[in-house]
N, C-alpha and C positions, 0 to 999 in steps of 0.2 A: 622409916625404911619399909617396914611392914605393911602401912599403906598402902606406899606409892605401889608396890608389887601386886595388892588386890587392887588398886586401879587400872593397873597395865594389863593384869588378866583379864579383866571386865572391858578392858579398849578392845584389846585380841578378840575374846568370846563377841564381841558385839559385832567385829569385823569380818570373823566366820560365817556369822548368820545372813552379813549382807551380801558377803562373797557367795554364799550357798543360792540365796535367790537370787541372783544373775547372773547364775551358772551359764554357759550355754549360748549364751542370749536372752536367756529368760527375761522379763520385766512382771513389775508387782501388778496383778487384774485384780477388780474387784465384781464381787458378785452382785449385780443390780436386780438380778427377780431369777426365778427359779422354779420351775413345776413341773410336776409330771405330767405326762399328756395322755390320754384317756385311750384305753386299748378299741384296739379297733379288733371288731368278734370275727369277721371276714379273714383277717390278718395276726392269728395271735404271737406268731413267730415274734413279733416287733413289740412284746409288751413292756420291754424297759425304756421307752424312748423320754426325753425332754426336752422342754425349752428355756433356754441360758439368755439370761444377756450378761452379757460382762463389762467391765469398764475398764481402758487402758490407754492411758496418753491421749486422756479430755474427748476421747470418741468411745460411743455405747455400742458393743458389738451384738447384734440379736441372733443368736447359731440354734443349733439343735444337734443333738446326739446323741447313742445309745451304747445301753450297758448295762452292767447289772448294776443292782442297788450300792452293792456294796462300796463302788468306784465313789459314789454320790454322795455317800455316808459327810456328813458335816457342813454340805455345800447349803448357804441359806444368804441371803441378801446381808451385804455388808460384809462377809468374809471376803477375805485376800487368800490369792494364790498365786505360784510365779506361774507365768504364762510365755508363751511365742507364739506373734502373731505369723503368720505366712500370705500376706494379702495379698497375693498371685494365686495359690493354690484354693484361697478363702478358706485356708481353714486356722486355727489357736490348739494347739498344745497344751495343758492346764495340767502341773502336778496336783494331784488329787490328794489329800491326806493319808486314804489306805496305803500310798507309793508307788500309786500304776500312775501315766501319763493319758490321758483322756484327751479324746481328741473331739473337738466339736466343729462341726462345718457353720462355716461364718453365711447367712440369709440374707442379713444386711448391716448400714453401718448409721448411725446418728453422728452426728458432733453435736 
């Protein structure tokens, strides 16, 4: 009896976490490269900017977008995140670990 009860928690607990990332609409993206991009001295306002490609439903999205470090904190090739793409407005929604929602404008797309 004692079991089955830890296995029924551990069904639910697992069910939560799937329900959590695809809240929304969200779907699970993967992070395929990730770098900062080099200040430009003419233009220092822009010094947190980068460049993302992500991966999500067998297409490689290549975006860009800016923020402070902090949003970025974890982000490194092969992490997952739930994401939304918007491919009319070209842009992806990306919950961030710190708990902000990061928005990157999509440049272009691979299959």
């Amino acid at each position: 009896m004692k079991t089955r009860s830890i296995a029924l928690a551990c069904c639910i607990s697992i069910a939560a976490v799937l329900a959590y990332a695809q809240d929304e609409g969200f779907q699970t993206a993967q992070v395929v490269s990730f770098e900062k991009v080099g200040q430009n001295e003419q233009h220092p306002e822009s010094a947190d900017r980068y460049k993302i490609a992500m991966r999500m439903n067998g297409a490689v999205y290549v975006c860009k977008a800016e923020g402070p470090i902090t949003d970025f904190m974890g982000w490194s090739p092969g992490k997952q995140f739930p994401a939304k793409l918007d491919e009319k407005e070209k842009t992806m929604l990306v919950k961030s670990p710190s708990g902000n929602t990061v928005q990157l404008n999509v440049t272009s797309k691979k299959h």
